[in-house]
C-alpha positions in Angstrom: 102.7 73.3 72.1 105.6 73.1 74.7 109.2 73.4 73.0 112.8 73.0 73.8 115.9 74.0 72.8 119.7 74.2 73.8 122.2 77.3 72.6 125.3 78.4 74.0 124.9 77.1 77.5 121.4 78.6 77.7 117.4 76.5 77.4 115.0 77.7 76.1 111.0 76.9 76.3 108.4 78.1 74.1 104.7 77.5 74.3 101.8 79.1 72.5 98.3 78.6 73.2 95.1 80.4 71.7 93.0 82.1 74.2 89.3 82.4 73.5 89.0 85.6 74.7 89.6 89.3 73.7 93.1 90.9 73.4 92.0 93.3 76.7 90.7 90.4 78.8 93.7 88.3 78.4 95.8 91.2 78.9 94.0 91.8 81.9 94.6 88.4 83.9 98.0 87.8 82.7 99.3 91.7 83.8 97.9 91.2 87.1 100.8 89.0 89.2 98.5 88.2 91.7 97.1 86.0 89.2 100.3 83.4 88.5 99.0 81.6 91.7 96.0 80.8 90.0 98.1 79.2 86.9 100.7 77.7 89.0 100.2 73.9 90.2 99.4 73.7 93.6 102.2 71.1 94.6 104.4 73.9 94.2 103.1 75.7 97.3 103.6 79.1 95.5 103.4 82.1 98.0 103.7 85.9 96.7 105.7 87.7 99.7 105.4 90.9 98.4 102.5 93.4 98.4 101.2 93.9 94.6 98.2 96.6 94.3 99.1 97.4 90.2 99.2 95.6 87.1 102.6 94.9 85.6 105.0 97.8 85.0 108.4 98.2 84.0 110.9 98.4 87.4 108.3 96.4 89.5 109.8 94.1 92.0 107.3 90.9 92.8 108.9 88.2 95.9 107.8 85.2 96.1 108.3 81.5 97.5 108.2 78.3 95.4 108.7 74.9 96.1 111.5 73.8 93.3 111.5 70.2 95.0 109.3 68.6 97.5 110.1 69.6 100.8 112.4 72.0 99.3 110.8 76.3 99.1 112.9 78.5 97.7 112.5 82.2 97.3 112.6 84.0 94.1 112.7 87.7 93.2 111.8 88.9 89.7 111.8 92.3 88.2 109.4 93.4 85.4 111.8 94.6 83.0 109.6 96.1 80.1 105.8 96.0 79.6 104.3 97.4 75.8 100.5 97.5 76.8 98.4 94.8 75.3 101.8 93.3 73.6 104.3 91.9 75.5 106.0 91.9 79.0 109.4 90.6 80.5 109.9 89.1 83.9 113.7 88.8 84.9 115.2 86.8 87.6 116.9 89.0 90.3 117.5 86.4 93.0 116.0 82.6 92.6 117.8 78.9 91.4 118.7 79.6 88.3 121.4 81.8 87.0 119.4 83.4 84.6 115.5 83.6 83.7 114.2 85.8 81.3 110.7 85.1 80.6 108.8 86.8 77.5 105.1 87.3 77.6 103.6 88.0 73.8 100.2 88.8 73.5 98.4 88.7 69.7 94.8 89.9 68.7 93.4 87.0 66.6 89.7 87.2 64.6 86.9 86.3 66.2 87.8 87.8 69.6 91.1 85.5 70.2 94.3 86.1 71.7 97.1 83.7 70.8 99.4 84.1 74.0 103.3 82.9 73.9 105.3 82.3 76.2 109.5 82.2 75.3 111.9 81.5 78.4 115.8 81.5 78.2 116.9 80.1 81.1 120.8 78.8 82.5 121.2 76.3 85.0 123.8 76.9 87.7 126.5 74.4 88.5 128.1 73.5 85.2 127.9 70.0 84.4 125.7 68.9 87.5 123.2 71.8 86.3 123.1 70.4 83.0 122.5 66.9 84.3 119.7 68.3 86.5 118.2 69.7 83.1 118.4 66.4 81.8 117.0 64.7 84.9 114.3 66.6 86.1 114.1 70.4 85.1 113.0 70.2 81.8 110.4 67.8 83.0 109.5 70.2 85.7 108.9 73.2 83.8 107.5 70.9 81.1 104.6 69.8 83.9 104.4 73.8 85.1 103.5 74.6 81.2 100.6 71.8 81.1 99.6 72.6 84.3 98.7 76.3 83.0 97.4 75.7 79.5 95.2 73.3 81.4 93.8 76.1 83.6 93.6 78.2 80.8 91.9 76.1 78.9 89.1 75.6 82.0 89.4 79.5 82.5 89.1 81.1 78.8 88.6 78.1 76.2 85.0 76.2 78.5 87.1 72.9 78.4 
């Protein structure tokens, strides 16, 4: 499930997806940032920049480059704002296209050795009216493909599809 919505100026995406895997082993994979290459589709020629040797933690600083269009890298900077072990993190924005990016990672215990994983993203669009036309054009359809792209790994990686 991939959704959108507009509110004051800001997007937002939400996805959920159930994992078929324990709470610790999904919290495992997605804590480690080494791991978003994996999840990431590989037109998008993403390079981590920085050195990362520890799971997510609250202050860390993870560099990166990213191709937002083809031909076209950009680098991107994030912080790890807050991490609750085996429940959530938050990945901020510092430096990158958009204005703003806040990215929430949620993280459930189901039966049966499940973990229903959700993604929520609030995101603004630089450039006023032009930004929002880009949304319109080809951003939402971007991050819409990124989203499939992931669940799709997933789905190969956790869920034997």
């Amino acid at each position: 499930m991939i959704h959108f919505y507009e509110h004051s100026g800001i997007y937002t995406l939400e996805t959920e997806l159930v994992l078929n895997v324990p709470l610790k082993q999904a919290w495992d994979f997605f804590s480690s940032p080494e791991n978003l290459q994996k999840i990431t589709p590989p037109h998008m020629s993403f390079q981590m920049t920085s050195k990362v040797d520890k799971k997510a933690y609250a202050g860390q600083i993870i560099t990166y480059k990213v191709g937002i269009l083809p031909g076209v890298k950009s680098n991107w900077v994030t912080e790890i704002t807050q991490v609750k072990n085996k429940e959530f993190f938050i990945d901020e924005q510092r430096f990158g296209p958009y204005k703003m990016w806040h990215h929430e990672h949620w993280f459930d215990e189901l039966a049966e050795g499940k973990t229903l994983m959700k993604d929520k993203i609030s995101y603004k669009i630089p450039f006023g009216f032009l930004g929002h036309l880009a949304q319109v054009i080809f951003i939402k359809k971007q991050l819409k493909t990124i989203f499939e792209y992931r669940y799709q790994t997933l789905e190969e990686l956790f869920n034997n599809v």
